[in-house]
GUFISE-363491 format. One record per atom (N, C-alpha, C): residue number from 1; residue in three letters; atom name; x, y, z. Coordinates in pm, 1 decimal. Atoms other than C-alpha are relative to their C-alpha. Example, Ala and Ser with C-alpha at 12.3 -4.5 7.8 and 13.67 -1.06 7.14 Angstrom:
> 1_Ala_N_89.0_-119.0_0.0
> 1_Ala_CA_1230.0_-450.0_780.0
> 1_Ala_C_90.0_120.0_0.0
> 2_Ser_N_-82.0_-119.0_-6.0
> 2_Ser_CA_1367.0_-106.0_714.0
> 2_Ser_C_-77.0_109.0_73.0
// end
This chain:
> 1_Unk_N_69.5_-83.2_93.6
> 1_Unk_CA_-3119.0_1219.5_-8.5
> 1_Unk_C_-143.6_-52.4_-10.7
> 2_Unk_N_85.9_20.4_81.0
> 2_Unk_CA_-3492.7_1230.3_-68.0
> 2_Unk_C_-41.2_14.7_-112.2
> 3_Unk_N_53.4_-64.5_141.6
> 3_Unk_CA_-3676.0_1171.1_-325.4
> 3_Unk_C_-105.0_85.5_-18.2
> 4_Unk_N_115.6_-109.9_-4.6
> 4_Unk_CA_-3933.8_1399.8_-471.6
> 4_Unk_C_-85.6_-40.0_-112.5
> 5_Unk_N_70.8_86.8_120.5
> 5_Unk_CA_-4215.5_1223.2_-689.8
> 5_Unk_C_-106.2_123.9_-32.1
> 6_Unk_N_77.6_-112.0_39.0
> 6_Unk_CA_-4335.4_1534.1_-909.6
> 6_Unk_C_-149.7_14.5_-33.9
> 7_Unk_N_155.1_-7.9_51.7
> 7_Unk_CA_-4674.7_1376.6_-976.0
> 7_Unk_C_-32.1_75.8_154.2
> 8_Unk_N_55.3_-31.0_-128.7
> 8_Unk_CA_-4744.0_1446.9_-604.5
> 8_Unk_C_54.7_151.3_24.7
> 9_Unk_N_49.3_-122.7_-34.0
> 9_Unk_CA_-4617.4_1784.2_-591.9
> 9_Unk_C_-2.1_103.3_-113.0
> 10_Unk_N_15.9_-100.3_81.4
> 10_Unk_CA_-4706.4_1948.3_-899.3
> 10_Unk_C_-166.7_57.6_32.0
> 11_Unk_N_135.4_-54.3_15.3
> 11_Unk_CA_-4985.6_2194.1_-919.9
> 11_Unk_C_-20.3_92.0_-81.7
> 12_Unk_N_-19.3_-80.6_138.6
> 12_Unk_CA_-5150.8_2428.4_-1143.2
> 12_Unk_C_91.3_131.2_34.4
> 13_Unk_N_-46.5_-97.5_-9.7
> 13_Unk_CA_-4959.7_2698.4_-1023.4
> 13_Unk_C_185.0_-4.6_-24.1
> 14_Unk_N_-151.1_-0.1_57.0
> 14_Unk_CA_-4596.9_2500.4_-1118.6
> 14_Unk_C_71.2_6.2_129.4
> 15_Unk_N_-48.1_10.2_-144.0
> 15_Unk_CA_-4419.1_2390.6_-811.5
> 15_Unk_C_108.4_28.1_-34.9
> 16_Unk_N_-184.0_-90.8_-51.0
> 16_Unk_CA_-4026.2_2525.7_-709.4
> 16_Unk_C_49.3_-94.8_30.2
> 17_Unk_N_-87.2_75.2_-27.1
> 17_Unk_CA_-3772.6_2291.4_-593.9
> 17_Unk_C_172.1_72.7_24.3
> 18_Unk_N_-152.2_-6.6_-38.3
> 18_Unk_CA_-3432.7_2427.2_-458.3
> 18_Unk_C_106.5_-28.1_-62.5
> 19_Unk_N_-122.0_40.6_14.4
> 19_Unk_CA_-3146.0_2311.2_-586.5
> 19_Unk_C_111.0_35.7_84.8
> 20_Unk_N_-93.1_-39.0_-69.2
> 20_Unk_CA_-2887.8_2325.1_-306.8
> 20_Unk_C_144.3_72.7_-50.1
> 21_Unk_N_-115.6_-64.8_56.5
> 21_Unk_CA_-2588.3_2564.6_-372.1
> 21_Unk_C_97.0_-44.7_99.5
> 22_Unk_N_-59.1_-39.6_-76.5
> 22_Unk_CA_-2292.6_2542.1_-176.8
> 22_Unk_C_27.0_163.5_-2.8
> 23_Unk_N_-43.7_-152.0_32.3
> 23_Unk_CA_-2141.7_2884.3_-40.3
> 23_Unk_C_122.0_32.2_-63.7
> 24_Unk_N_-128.5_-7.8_19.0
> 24_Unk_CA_-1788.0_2854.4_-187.8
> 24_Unk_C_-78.6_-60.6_-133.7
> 25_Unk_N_-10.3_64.7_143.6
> 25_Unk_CA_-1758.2_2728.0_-591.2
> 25_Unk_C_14.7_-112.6_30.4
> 26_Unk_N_22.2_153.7_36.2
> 26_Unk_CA_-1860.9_2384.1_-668.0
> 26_Unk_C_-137.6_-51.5_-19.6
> 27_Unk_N_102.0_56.5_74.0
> 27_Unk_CA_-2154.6_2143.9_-724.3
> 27_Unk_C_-41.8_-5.4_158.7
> 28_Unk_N_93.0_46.8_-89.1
> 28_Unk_CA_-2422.0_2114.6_-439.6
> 28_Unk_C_-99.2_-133.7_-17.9
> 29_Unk_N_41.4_204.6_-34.0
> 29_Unk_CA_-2585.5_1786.4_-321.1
> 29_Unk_C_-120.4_17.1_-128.4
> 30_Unk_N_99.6_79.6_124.9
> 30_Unk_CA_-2830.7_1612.6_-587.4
> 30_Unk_C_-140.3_-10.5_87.0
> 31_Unk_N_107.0_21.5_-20.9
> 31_Unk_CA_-3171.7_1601.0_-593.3
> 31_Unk_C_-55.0_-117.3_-73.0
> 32_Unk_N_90.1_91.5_72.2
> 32_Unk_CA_-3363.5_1279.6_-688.8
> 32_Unk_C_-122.5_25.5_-44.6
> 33_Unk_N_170.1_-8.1_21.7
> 33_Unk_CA_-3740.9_1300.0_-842.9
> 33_Unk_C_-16.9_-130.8_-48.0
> 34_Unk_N_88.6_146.7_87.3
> 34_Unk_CA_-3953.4_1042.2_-1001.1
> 34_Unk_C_-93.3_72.0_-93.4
> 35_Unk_N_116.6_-9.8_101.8
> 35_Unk_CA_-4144.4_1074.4_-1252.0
> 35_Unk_C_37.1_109.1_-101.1
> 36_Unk_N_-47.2_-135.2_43.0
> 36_Unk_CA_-3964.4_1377.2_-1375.5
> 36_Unk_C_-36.9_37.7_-136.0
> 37_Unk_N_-22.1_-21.5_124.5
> 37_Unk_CA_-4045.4_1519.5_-1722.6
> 37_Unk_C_47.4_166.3_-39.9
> 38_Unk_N_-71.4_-170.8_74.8
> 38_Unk_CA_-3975.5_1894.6_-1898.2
> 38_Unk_C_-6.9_46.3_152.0
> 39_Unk_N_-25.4_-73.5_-107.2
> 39_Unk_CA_-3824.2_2079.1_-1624.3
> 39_Unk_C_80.4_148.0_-38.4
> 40_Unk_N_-88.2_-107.4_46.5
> 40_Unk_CA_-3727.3_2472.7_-1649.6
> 40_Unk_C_52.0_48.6_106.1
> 41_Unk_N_-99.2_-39.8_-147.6
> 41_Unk_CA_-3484.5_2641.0_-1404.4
> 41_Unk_C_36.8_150.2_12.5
> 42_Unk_N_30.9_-116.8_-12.1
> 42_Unk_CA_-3431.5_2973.9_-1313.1
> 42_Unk_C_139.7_21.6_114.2
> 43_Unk_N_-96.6_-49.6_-90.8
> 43_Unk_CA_-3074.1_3100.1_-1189.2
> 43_Unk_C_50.4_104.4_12.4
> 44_Unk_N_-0.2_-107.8_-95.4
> 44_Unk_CA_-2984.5_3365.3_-964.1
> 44_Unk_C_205.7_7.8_25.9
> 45_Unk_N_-148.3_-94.9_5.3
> 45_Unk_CA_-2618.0_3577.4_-973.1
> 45_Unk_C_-23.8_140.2_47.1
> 46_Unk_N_-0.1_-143.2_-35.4
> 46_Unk_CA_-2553.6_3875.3_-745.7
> 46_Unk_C_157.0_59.0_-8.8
> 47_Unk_N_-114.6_-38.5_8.4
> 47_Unk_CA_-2219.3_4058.1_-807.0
> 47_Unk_C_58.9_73.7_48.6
> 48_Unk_N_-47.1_-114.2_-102.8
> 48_Unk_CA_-2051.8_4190.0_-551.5
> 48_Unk_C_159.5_128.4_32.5
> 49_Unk_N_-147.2_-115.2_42.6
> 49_Unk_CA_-1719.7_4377.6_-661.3
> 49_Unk_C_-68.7_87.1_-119.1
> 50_Unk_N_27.1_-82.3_65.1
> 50_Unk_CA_-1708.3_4636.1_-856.4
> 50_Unk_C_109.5_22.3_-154.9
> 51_Unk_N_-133.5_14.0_105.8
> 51_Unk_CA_-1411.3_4495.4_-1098.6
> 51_Unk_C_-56.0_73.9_-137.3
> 52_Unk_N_61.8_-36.5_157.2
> 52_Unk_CA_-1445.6_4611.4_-1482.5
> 52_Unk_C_-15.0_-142.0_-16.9
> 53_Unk_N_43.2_103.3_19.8
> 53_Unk_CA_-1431.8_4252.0_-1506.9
> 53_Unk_C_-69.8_-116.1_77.5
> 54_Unk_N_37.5_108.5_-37.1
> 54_Unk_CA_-1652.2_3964.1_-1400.6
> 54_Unk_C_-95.2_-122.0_-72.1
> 55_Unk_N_35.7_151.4_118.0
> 55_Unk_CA_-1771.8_3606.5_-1508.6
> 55_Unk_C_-11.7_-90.3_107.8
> 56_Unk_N_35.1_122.5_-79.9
> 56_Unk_CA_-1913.2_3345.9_-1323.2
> 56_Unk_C_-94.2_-74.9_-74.6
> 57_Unk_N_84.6_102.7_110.1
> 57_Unk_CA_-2096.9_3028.9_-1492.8
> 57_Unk_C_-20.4_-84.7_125.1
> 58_Unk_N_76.4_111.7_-77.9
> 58_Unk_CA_-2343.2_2864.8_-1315.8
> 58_Unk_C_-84.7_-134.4_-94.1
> 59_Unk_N_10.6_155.5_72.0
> 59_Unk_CA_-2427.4_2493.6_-1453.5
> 59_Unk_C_-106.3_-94.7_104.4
> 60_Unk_N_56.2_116.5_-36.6
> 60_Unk_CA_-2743.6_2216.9_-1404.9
> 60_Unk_C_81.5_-73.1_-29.3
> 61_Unk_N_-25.3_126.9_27.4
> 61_Unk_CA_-2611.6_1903.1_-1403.0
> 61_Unk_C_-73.5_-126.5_-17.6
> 62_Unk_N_111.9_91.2_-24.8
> 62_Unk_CA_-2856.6_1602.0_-1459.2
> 62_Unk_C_77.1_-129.5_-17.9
> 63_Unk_N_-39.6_124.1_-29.4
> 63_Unk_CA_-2751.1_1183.8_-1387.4
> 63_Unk_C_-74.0_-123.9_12.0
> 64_Unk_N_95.8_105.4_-47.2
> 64_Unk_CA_-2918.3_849.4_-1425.5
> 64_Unk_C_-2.6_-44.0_77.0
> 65_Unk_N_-17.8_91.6_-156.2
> 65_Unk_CA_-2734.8_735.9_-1095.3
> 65_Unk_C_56.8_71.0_91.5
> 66_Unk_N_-57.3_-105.8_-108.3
> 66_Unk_CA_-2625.6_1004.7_-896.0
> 66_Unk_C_151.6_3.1_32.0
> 67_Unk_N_-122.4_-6.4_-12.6
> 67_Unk_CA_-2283.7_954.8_-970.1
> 67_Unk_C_76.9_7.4_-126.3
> 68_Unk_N_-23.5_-59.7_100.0
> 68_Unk_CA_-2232.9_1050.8_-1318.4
> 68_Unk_C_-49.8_124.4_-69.9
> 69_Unk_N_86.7_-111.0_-5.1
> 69_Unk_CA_-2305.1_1364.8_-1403.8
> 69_Unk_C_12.5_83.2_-208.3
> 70_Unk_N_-22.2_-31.9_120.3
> 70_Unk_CA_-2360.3_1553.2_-1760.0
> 70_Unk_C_-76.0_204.1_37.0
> 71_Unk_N_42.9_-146.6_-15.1
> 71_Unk_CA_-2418.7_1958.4_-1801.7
> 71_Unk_C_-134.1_17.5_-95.6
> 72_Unk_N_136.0_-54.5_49.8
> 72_Unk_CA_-2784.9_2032.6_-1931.7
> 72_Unk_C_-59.9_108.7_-28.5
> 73_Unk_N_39.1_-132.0_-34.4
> 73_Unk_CA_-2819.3_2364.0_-1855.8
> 73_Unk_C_159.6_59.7_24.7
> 74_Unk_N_-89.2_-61.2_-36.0
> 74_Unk_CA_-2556.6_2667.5_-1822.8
> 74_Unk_C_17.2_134.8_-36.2
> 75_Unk_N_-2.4_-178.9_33.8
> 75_Unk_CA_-2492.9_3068.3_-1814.7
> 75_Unk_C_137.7_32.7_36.9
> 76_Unk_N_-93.2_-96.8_-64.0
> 76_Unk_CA_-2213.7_3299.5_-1779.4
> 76_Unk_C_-91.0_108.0_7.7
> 77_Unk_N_80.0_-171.9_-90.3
> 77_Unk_CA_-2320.2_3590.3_-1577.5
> 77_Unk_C_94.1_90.7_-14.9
> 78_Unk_N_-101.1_-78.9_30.4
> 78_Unk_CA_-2112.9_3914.0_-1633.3
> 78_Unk_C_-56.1_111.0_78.8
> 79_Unk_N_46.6_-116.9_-117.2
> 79_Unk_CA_-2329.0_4113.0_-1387.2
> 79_Unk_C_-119.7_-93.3_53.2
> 80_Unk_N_122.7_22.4_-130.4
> 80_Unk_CA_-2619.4_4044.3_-1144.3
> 80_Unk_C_-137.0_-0.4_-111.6
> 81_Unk_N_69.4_27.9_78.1
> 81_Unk_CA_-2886.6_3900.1_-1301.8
> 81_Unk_C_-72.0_-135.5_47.0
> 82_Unk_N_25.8_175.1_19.4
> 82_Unk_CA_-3101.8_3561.1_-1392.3
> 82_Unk_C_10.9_-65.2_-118.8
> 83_Unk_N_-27.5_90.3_163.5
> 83_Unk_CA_-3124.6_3290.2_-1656.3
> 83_Unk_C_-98.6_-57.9_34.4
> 84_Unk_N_96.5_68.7_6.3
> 84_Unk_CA_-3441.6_3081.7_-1743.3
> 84_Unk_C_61.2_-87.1_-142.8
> 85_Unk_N_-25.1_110.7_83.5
> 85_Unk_CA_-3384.6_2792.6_-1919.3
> 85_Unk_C_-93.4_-125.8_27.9
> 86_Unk_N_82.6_117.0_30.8
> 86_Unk_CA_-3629.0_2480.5_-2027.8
> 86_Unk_C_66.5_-99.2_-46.0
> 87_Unk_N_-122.0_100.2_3.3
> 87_Unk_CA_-3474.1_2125.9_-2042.4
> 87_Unk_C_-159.9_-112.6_-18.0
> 88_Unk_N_113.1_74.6_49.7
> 88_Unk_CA_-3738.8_1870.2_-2204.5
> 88_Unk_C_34.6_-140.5_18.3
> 89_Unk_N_-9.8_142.8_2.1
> 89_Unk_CA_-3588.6_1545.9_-2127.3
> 89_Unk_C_112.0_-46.5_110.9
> 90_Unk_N_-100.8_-24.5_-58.2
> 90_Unk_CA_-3400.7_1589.8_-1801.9
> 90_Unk_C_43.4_-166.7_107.4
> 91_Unk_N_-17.3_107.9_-68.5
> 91_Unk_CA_-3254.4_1268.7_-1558.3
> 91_Unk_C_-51.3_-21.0_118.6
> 92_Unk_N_43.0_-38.3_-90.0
> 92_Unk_CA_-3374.3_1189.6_-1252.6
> 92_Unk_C_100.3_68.1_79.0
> 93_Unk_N_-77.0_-82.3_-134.8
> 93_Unk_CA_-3096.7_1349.0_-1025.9
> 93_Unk_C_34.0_126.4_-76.2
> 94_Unk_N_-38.6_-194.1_62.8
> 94_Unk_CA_-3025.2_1722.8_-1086.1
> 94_Unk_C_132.6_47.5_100.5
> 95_Unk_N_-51.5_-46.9_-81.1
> 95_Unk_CA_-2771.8_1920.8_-940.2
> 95_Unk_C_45.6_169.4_-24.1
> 96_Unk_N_-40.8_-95.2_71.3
> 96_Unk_CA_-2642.6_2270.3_-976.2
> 96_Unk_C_145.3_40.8_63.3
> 97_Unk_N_-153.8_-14.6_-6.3
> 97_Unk_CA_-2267.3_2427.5_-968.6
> 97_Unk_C_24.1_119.8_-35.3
> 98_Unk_N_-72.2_-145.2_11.9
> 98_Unk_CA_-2082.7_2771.4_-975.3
> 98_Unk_C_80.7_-23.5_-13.8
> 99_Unk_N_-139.4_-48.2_-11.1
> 99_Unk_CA_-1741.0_2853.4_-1081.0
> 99_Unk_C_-6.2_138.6_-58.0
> 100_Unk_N_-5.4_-182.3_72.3
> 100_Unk_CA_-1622.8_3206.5_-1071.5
> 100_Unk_C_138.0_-1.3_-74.3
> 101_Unk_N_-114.4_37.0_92.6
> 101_Unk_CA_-1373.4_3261.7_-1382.5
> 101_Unk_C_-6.1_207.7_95.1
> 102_Unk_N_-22.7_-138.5_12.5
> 102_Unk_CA_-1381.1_3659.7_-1246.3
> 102_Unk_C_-50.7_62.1_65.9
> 103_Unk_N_80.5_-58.2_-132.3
> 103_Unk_CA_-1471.6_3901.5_-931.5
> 103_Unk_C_-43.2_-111.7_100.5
> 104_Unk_N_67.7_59.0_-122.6
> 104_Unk_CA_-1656.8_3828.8_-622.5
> 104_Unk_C_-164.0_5.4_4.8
> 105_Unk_N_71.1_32.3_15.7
> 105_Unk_CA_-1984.7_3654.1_-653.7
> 105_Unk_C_-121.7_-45.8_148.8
> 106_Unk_N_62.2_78.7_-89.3
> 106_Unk_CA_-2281.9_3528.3_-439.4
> 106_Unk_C_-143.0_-33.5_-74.7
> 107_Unk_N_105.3_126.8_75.0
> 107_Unk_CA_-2556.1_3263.0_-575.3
> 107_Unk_C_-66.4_-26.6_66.0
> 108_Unk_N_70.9_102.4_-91.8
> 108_Unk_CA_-2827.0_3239.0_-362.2
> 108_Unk_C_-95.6_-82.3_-66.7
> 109_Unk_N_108.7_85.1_25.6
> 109_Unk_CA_-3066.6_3055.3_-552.7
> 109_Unk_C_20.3_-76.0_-204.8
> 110_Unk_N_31.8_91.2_132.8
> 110_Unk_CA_-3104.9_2767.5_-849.8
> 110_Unk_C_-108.1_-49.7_-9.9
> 111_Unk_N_113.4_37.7_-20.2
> 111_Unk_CA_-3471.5_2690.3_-868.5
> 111_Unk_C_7.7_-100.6_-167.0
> 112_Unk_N_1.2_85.4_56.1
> 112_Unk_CA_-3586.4_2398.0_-1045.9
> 112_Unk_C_-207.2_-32.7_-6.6
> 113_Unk_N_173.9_28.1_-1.4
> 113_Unk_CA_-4001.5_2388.7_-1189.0
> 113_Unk_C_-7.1_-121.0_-89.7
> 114_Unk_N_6.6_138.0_87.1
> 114_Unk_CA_-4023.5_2021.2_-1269.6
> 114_Unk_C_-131.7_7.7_-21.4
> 115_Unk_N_102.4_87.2_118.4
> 115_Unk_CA_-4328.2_1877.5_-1476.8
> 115_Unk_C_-38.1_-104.3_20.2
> 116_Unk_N_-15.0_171.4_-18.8
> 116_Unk_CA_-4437.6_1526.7_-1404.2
> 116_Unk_C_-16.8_-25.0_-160.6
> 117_Unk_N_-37.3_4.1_115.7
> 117_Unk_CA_-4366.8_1318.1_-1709.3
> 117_Unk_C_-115.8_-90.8_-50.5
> 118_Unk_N_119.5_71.8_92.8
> 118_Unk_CA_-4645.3_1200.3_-1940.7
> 118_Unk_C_-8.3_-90.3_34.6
> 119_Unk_N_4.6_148.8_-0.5
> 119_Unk_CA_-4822.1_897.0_-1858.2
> 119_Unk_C_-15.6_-68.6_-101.8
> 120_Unk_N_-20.6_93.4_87.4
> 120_Unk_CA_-4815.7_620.9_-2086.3
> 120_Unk_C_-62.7_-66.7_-8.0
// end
């Protein structure tokens, strides 16, 4: 895994960052940063049945060591849509995660606009 030291790629225009999805339900690989401070995220649900019912919850995860993880962020989706959410004090490793409670789903994207974090 690299890392990604946000002083170096922020700009005024608010840099993007990925968050890897897998294609099946579960948590995709971790991202490290440095320096990280307020980070907002921006997730992506397309819904591809046509059930009366569907539900899928997509979840940040953030970790001080890349092997404990806590939920920070999270949506249920009930149709095709996004979510924006702001997270003011986030860890350095991130990750993001799908489970579908309902229908047939596809997630292409968890974007992540980190902040570098106040100097001191």
């Amino acid at each position: 895994m690299a890392a990604i030291d946000v002083i170096e790629l922020y700009t005024d225009f608010g840099p993007s960052v990925g968050l890897p999805l897998p294609n099946d339900p579960g948590a995709g690989d971790a991202v490290q940063f440095d320096n990280l401070g307020r980070t907002s995220f921006k997730l992506h649900a397309k819904a591809l049945s046509g059930q009366d019912t569907l539900s899928l919850t997509v979840t940040v995860e953030d970790s001080t060591d890349g092997d404990n993880w806590s939920e920070i962020a999270s949506n249920e989706f009930t149709d095709t849509g996004s979510y924006f959410v702001t997270v003011d004090t986030p860890n350095a490793y991130l990750r993001a995660s799908w489970t579908v409670d309902d229908g047939d789903w596809h997630v292409p994207s968890a974007v992540a606009f980190p902040e570098p974090a106040p100097v001191a």
